[in-house]
One Martini backbone bead per residue (centre of mass of N, CA, C, O) as a GRO file, in nm:
protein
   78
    1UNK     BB    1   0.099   0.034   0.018
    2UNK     BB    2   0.000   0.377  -0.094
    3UNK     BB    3   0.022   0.707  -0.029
    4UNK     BB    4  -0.229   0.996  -0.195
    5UNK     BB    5  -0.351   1.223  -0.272
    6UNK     BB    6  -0.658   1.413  -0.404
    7UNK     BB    7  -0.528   1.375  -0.733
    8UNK     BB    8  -0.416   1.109  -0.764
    9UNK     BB    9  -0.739   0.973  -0.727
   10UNK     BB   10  -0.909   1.119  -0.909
   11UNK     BB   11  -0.740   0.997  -1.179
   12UNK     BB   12  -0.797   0.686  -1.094
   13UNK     BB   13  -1.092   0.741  -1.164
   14UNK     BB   14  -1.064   0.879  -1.414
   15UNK     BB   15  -0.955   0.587  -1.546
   16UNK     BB   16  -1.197   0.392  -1.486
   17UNK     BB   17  -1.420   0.532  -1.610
   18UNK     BB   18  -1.264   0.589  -1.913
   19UNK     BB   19  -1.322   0.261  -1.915
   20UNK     BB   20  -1.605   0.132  -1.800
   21UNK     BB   21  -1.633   0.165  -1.460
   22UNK     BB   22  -1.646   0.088  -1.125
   23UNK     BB   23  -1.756   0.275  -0.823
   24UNK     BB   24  -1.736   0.198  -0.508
   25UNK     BB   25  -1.921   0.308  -0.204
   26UNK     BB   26  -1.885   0.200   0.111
   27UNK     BB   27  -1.753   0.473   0.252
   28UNK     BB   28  -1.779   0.754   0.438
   29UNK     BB   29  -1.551   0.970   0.468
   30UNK     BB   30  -1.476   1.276   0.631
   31UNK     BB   31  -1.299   1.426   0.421
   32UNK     BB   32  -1.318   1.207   0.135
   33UNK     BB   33  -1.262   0.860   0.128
   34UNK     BB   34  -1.310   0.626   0.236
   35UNK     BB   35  -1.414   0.382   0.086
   36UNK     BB   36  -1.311   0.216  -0.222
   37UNK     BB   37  -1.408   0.028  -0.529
   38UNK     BB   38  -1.234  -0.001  -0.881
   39UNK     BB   39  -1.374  -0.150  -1.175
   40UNK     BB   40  -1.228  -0.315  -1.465
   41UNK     BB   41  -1.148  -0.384  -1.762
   42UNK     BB   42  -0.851  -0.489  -1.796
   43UNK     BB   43  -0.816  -0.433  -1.465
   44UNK     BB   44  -0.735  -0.350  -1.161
   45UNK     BB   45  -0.793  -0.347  -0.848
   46UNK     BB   46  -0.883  -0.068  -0.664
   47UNK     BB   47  -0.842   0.011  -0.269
   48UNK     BB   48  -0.962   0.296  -0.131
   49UNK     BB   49  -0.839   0.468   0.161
   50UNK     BB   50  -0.834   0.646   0.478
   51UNK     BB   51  -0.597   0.876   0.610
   52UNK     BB   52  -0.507   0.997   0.906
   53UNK     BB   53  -0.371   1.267   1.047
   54UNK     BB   54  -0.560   1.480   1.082
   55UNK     BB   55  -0.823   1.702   1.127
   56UNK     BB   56  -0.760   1.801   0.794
   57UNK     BB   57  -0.583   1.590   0.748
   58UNK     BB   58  -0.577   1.328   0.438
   59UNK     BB   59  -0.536   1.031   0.254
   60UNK     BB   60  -0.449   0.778   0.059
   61UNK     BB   61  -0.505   0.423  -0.005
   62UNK     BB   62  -0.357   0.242  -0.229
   63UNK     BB   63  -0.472  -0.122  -0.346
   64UNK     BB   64  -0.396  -0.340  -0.560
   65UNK     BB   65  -0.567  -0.600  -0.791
   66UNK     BB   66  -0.608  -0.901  -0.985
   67UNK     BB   67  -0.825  -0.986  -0.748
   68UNK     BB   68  -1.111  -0.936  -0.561
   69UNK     BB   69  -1.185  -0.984  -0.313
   70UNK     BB   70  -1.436  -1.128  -0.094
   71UNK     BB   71  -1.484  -0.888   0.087
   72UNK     BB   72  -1.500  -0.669  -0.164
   73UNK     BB   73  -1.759  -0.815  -0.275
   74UNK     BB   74  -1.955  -0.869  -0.052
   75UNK     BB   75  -2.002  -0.540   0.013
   76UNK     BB   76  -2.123  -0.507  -0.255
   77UNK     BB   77  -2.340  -0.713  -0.303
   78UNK     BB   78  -2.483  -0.579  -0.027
   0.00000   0.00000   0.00000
């Protein structure tokens, strides 16, 4: 896991967007994106987390998979 701005997540969010993927919001953050899981055809699935620094900000941590975990399936599915 590596965190990232939050110009960076909305990039790879608009990467997977602009190939006809799916955006998964399962939970919202305080500030920015608390879970977010985004999947596209013939592309790894990404798993953003909210990481919290302090009371006024925080970054994200992406977490790319070749397949998506059963974890973040099953609440996706629910």
């Amino acid at each position: 896991m590596k965190n990232y701005t939050l110009k960076q997540t909305q990039k790879l969010i608009d990467n997977y967007l602009s190939k006809d993927g799916e955006i998964h919001i399962l939970n919202e953050g305080s500030l920015v994106y608390g879970l977010v899981v985004a999947t596209a055809h013939n592309c790894k699935s990404a798993v953003i987390k909210e990481v919290f620094i302090n009371e006024w900000s925080s970054l994200q941590s992406i977490r790319l998979y070749n397949e998506l975990p059963k974890k973040y399936q099953t609440l996706i599915n629910n």
